[in-house]
C-alpha positions as protocol buffer text, in pm:
chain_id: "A"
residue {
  index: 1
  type: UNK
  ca { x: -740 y: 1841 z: 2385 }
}
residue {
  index: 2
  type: UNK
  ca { x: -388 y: 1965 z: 2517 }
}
residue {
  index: 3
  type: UNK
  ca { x: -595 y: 2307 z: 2588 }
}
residue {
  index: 4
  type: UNK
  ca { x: -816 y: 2083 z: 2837 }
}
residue {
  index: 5
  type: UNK
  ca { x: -471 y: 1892 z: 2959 }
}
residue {
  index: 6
  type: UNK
  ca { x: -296 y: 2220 z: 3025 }
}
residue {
  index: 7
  type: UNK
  ca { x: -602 y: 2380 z: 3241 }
}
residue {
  index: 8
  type: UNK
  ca { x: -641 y: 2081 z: 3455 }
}
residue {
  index: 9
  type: UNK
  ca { x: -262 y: 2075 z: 3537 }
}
residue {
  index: 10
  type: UNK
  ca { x: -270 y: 2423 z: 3599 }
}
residue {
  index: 11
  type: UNK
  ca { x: -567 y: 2397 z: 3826 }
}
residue {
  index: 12
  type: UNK
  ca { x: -580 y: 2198 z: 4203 }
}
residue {
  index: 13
  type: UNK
  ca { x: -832 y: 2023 z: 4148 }
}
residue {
  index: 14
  type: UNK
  ca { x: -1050 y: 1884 z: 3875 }
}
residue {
  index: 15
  type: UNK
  ca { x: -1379 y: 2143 z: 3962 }
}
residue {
  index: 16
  type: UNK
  ca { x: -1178 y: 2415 z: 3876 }
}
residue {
  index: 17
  type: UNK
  ca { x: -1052 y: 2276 z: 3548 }
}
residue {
  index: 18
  type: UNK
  ca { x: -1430 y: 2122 z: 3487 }
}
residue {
  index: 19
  type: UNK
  ca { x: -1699 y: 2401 z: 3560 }
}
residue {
  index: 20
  type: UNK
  ca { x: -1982 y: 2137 z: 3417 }
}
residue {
  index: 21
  type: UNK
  ca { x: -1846 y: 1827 z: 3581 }
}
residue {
  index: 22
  type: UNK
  ca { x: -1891 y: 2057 z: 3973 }
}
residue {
  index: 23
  type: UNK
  ca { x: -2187 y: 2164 z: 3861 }
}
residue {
  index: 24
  type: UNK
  ca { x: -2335 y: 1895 z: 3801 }
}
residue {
  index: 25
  type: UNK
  ca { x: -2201 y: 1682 z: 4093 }
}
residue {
  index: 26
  type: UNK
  ca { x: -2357 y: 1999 z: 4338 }
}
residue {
  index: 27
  type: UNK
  ca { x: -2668 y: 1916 z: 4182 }
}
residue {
  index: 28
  type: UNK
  ca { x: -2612 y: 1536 z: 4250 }
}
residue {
  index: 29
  type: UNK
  ca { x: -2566 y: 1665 z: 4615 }
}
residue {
  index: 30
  type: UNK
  ca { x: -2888 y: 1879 z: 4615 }
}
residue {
  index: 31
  type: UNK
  ca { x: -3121 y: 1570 z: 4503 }
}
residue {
  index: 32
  type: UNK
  ca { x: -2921 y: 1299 z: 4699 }
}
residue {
  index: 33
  type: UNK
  ca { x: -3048 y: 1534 z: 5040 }
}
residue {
  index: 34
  type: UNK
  ca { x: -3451 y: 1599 z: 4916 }
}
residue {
  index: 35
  type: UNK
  ca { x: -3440 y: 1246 z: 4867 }
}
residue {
  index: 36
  type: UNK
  ca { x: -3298 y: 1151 z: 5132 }
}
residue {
  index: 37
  type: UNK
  ca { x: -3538 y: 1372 z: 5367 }
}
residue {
  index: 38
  type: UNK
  ca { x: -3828 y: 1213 z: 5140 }
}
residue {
  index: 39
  type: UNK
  ca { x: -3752 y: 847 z: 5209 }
}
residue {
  index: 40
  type: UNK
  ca { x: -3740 y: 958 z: 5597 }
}
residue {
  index: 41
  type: UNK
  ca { x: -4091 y: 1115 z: 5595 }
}
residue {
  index: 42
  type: UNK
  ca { x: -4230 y: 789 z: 5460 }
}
């Protein structure tokens, strides 16, 4: 837990500490836009 602590004070912001967390909120992103462009075709 202080290893986790340490990295995210050492980093600017919490996507560098958290390689998972951006990952997964890029993906978010990605299917937020198909959607979206879906919804407007209908």
């Amino acid at each position: 837990m202080n290893e986790n602590i340490l990295k995210i004070n050492q980093t600017h912001t919490i996507f560098e500490a958290d390689q998972m967390h951006s990952e997964l909120r890029i993906l978010d992103w990605i299917f937020y836009l198909i959607c979206s462009n879906e919804i407007k075709r209908m």
